[in-house]
Structures are given as structure tokens and as C-alpha cells.
N, C-alpha and C positions, 0 to 999 in steps of 0.2 A: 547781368544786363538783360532788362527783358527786351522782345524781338522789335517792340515797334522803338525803342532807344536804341536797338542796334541800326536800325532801318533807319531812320536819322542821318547819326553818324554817318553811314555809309552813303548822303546824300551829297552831305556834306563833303565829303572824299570823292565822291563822284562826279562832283564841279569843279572840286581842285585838282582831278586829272582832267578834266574834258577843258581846263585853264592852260593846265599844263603845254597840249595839245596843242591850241590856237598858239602859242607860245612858241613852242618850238618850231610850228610849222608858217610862223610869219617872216617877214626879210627882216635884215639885222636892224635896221632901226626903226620898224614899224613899231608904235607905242600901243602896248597892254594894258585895260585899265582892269586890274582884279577889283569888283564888286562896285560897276562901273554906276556913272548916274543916272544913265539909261538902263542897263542888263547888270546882268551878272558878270558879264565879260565884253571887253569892248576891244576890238582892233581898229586903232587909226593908221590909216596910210596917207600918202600923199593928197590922194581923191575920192577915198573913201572913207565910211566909220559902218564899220560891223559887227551889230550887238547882240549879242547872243545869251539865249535866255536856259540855263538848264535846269531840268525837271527830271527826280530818279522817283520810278514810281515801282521797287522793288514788291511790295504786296501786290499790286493790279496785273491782274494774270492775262487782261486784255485792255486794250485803247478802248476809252471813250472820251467824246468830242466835248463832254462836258469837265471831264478831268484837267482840259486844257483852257477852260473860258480864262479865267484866271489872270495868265497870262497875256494870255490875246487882247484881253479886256487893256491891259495895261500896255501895250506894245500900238493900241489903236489910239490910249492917249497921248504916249509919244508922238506918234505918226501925226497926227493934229495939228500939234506944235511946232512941226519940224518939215512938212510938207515940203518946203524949198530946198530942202539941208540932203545930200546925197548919202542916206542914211542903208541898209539892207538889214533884215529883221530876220534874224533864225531861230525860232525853237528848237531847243535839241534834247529830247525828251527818249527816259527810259522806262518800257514796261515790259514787266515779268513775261512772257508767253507770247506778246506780240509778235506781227510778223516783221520780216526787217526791210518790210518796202513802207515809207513812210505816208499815213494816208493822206489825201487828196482835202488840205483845209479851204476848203470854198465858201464864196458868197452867204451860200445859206448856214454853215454856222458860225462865222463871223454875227448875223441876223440874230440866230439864235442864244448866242452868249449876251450880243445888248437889249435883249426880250428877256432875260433871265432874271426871276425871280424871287434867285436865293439869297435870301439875307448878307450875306458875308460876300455877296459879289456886288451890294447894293452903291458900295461909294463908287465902287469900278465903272460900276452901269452908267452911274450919276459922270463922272469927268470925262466920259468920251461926248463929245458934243454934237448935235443934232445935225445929220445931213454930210457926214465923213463919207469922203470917199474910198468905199470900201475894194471898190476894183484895182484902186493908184494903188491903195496899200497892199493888196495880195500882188501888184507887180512888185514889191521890196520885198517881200517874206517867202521863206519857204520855211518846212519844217523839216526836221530830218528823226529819225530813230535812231539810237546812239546803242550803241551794243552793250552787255550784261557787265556789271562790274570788274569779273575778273578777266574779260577781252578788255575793256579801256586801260587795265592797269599794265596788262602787256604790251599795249601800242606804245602807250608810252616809252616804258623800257626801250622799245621798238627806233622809237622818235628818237631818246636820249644818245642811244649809241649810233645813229644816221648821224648825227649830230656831233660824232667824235668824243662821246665819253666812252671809257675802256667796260666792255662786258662785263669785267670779273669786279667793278665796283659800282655796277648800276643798282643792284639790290638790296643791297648796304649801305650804299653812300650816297649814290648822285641822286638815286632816287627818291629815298625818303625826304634826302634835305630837299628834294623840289617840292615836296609838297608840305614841309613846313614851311619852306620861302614863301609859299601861295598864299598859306596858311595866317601868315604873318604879316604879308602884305593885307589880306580882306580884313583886320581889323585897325587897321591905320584911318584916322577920322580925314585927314587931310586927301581928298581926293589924287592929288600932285603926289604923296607918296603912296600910293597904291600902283602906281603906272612903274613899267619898266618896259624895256626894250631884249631881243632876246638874246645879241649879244651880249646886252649887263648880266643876263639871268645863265649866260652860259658863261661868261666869265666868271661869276659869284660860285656857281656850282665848281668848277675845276678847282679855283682856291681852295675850300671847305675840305678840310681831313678828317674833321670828326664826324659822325655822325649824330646827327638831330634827334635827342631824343626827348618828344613834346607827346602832348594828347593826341595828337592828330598822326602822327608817326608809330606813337603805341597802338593804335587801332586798325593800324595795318596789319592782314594774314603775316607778314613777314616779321611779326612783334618778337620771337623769340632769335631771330636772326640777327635784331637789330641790337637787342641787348647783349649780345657774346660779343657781335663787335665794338659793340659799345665800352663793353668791361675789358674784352683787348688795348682797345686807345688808351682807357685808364689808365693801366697796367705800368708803360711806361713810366711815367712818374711818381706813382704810387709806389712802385719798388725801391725807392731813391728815401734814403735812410730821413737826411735831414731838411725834406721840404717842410716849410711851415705854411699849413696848412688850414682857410676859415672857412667853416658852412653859415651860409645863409640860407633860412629856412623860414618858410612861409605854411604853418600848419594849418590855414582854410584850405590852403588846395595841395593837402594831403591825407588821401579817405584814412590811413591808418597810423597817423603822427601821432595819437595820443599814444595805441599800444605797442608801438614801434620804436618811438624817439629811445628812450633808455635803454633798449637792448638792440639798437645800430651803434651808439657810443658805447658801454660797454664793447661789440665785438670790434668795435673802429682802434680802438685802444686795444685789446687783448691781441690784435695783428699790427699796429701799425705805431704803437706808442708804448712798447713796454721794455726794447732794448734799451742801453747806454747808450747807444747810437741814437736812440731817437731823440734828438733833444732840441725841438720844436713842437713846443704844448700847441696842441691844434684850438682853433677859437668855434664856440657855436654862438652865433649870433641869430637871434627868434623873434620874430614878428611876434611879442607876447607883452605882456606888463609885468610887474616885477613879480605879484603874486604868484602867476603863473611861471617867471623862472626859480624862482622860490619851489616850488612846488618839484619841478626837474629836478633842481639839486639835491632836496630830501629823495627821490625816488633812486637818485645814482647815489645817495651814501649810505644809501639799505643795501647796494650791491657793491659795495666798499670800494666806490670814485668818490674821489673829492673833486668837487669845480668850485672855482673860485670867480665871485662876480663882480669885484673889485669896489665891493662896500668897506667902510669903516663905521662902525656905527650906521646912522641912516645916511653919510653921504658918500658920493661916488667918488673914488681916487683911482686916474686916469693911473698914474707911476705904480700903485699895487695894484692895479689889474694885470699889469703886463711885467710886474716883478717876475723873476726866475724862481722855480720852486725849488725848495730843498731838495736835496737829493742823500739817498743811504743805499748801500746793498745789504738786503737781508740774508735769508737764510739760501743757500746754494747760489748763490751770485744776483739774486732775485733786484732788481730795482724799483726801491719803496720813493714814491714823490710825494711832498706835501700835498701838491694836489695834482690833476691825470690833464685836466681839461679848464679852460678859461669859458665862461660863459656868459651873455651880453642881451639887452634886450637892445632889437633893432632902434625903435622909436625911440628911448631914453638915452644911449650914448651908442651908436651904431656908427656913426662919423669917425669916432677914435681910433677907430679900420684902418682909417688914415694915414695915419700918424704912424704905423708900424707896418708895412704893407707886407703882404705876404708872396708865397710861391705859386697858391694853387688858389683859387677862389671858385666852391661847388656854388651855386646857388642852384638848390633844391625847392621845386616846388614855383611858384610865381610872384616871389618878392618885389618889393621893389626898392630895386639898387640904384637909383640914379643917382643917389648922393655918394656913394662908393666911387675912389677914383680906381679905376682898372688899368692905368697906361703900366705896360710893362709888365702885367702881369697872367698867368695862366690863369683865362676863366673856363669852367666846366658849367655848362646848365644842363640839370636834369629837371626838367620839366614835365607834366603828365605823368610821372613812376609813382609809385608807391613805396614807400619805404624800405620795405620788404626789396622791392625790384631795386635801389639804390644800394643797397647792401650787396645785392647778387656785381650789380657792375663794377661797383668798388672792393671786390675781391674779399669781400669779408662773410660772404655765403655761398653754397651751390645753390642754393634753390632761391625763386623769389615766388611761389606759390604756394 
């Protein structure tokens, strides 16, 4: 990953803790908007609304006042519109080397960001409207410096456990899922579900036993921590002879699905479907067309799996897909099946899930299962992994690098 895609991400994370924060640190029913209409973040309380705009400017080794037009630009078009509305206006901006007293944003470069001349700030210039009162609006605004990534990541933890979650599951647990919950709230289109309040957000955190693990969580310093307790939670049920078991797999948002898929089944199967005991054929169902699982099948019957995709000729039978496969012991008590694995294109008969529901349901990668009924059943999402990293949690690798 090169440094300015790490820089990014990390900005990215850097507003979903500085979310976090406002979050934690508001009264139980004041309402949070993650990736509000106004800011980035919005706290309503009874009398107020405070919108908070964050900026991580990990490369810039010092403040400058033009690094900030930007925003301001845009916080002056707000303020416009809103002049009677009891609104306050925070910047809360990070740079590399700065100092941590936050500087003095005055009259003159407010002046100077709607004098500016640079192209990319031209529509900015153009919607703030002639004759704004610029003194009203620096009484609602302050700016603040927000301290280096790895101090916000600790206040939080900080916050969480004030907060009453247990120390020894803040790093593993409460933490990450909070900044997937954030994570998942800022892409919800409906404004109304982006809000939460911090009792809902500390109640949701206490339920959750698993831990989250998404893009946004894998990109956390704590990525190899999160995967061993990840692959612990597995464990549980993974050990258990006869769960019947379906992956749903979405191989766009998986960088190594193509060289990966047949030797994760292969090892899936060589640890977890080759006793007498195990006699629930696991299902892989694939965001693919038929060519494409066509293709899988030849590749697992060069490494001597049979999957069956419940054709008859060219049509699909629903009853020999989910027929029982023959069963023999060969040589030393060995168990030979007609076939190891059932396999299913989602888009083409993926609903037929249904109809036979299972014990565990992985959905790998970022499918989409809305047609899948889940009532009653174990769901696992491994989200943001790599295949490689899906094998290590599901017990069927030591290594996922």
C-alpha cells in the first residue's frame, strides 16, 4: 500500500475515532449524526447542534491557513443559511509537527480563503454570498488541533472503558466493533439511519461478542490481534463435527479469490470434511455465472474434489443439488464421497439457501445476502480479509501472509 493510500485510510479512521469521541462523550440521548448534512459529525441536544468538521493532514509537517480554506469556505456557506438556527462550528484538524495550541482563525483569513483564487475552491468562493457576517460567524466557530493518530486511538479506549466496557475487551472487541459501527453508519444514504444516540451505541457495543472484522478494522495497527481473536470465536463451532455449513462469497471484493478460492476449499475439506463424522457437505455459493463456477469445479477436480452444481444436463434440479452423496471407506478407513462440496451460483439459484437452511452462514467478502433468510441462524461476516486471512481465522492455516 503506498504511503499516500495509507494516509487516506488513516483519515478515514481518524474521523471515525474523533466520531467516536463526540459519541461517547455526549449525554445518553443526545443525537449523533455520522457524516452529517452539515459536517462530518453532528451533535444535537436539546438547544444546540454541533458540527464538527475533521481534517487529518498526516503529511503537512506544519499548519497553513490555506490548508484550511476549504472547509471554512464551506462552514461560511452553512452559516448563511442558518444565521437564526443556534448552530457552533468546530474544526478539528490534524497536522504532522504542528503545535498543539490551536491557531488564532481571524477575520483576515476568513477574507483571504473568499479572495482565493484557486480553482478547486472556485464553486466554494462562488456559494458563500456577498456581505456575510463574518465576525457573527467566528462568534460560533472555533478550531481545535486534535492530537496524532495513535493519542486519538488511545483516548478512545480511554472514553470506552470511562464508559463502563471491561479493559481486557476494549482492544479486541469494543473497540474495533466501534469503529465498524461508525464505519457502517457513514455509508447508510438515509440520513435518519446514520444518527444514533450513545446509549443505543453503548448498548449495541456490550451485546456484540464477536469481533468486526471489515476493511476498516483490518486497517487498524491492532490487525493481527484482531484476527487470533477472531479465529478463537470461530473455533467454537468450527470444532463441532456436524454443523452444515454455506459460504457466500463475493470475489470483487476479494484482492486474492482467484489464486486462493481452490486451495481455501481444498484445506476447508482436508480439516473439517473428511471424517465419517462429518456428514454435512458444506455449500459455496459465488457471486459468479455459471462459466465461471464451471471453471472452479474443473480446477477442484485436478486436486481430486468433486462439487456438485445440481445440473442435469443444462437444467438446474433443486432435489440433486442437495441429494446426499454416496459414501464408501477406502483404503485404511479413509472416506471416499461421490462428491466433497455442493456449489451454487448466487444470482442463478442462490434463494434455494432457503429451503434447506443451514448452521453457520460465512459470508465472505461483501455479497449481497438480502434475499438469504438468516432468522435462526449463525451468521459469521468476514469482511475486508483476504482469503489467505479467512483461512488463518477458520483454523485451516497458521499464516495469512
Amino acid at each position: 500500500m503506498s504511503r499516500t493510500a495509507d494516509y487516506t485510510i488513516q483519515g478515514f479512521l481518524y474521523q471515525f475515532n474523533k466520531t467516536a469521541l463526540e459519541i461517547l462523550s455526549a449525554q445518553d440521548d443526545d443525537k449523533v449524526t455520522v457524516e452529517g448534512i452539515i459536517e462530518d459529525i453532528e451533535v444535537a441536544t436539546p438547544t444546540t447542534l454541533k458540527a464538527v468538521q475533521c481534517k487529518y493532514h498526516e503529511a503537512s509537517t506544519s499548519f497553513t491557513a490555506s490548508a484550511v480554506y476549504k472547509p471554512l469556505l464551506q462552514m461560511l456557506k452553512h452559516f448563511s443559511d442558518n444565521q437564526f438556527t443556534s448552530i457552533r462550528y468546530i474544526l478539528f484538524a490534524h497536522f504532522s509537527g504542528a503545535s498543539t495550541l490551536p491557531p488564532a482563525i481571524d477575520k483576515a483569513i476568513l477574507e483571504a480563503a473568499l479572495a482565493s483564487k484557486d480553482t478547486k475552491l472556485a464553486k466554494h468562493v462562488k456559494a458563500v454570498p456577498p456581505g456575510i457576517d463574518l465576525d457573527s460567524f467566528l462568534g460560533r466557530f472555533t478550531m481545535e488541533f486534535g492530537p496524532g493518530y495513535d493519542e486519538i486511538v488511545k483516548c478512545v479506549g480511554e472514553a470506552l472503558k470511562a464508559n463502563g466496557m471491561p479493559s481486557g475487551e476494549i482492544e479486541t472487541l469494543a473497540y474495533p466493533n466501534a469503529i465498524h459501527k461508525i464505519a457502517t453508519l457513514s455509508v447508510k444514504h438515509n440520513v435518519a439511519e446514520r444518527q444514533i444516540t450513545k446509549k443505543d451505541f453503548l448498548s449495541e457495543l456490550t451485546a456484540i461478542r464477536k469481533t468486526a472484522i471489515s476493511r476498516w478494522t483490518l486497517a487498524l495497527k491492532t490487525r493481527d490481534k484482531l484476527l487470533q481473536a477472531r479465529r478463537k470465536q470461530l473455533k467454537i463451532h468450527l470444532d463441532k463435527n456436524s454443523r452444515l455449513r454455506y459460504f457466500v462469497i463475493d470475489p470483487s471484493s476479494i484482492e486474492d479469490y482467484d489464486s486462493e478460492i481452490v486451495l481455501f476449499l481444498s484445506d476447508y475439506i482436508g480439516k473439517y470434511h473428511f471424517k465419517p463424522a462429518h456428514i454435512s457437505t458444506p455449500i459455496l455459493c459465488v457471486h459468479a455465472n455459471r462459466e465461471e463456477i464451471q471453471e472452479i469445479q474443473h480446477r477442484l477436480y485436478q486436486k481430486g474434489i468433486v462439487a456438485t452444481d445440481g445440473y442435469m444436463g443444462s437444467k438446474f434440479e433443486e432435489s440433486f443439488f442437495f441429494r446426499e452423496p454416496l459414501a464408501s471407506k477406502g483404503v485404511g478407513g479413509e472416506v471416499k464421497r461421490e462428491f466433497n462440496v455442493r456449489i451454487i451460483s448466487c444470482a442463478d439459484h442462490g434463494t434455494v439457501l432457503n429451503n434447506r437452511k443451514c448452521d453457520d452462514l460465512f459470508i465472505i467478502g461483501d455479497p449481497d445476502c438480502d434475499a438469504l433468510d438468516t432468522v435462526d441462524v449463525n451468521v459469521e461476516r468476514l469482511a475486508g480479509a483476504t482469503m489467505k486471512e479467512v483461512k488463518y481465522v477458520m483454523g485451516v492455516s497458521n499464516v495469512y501472509e
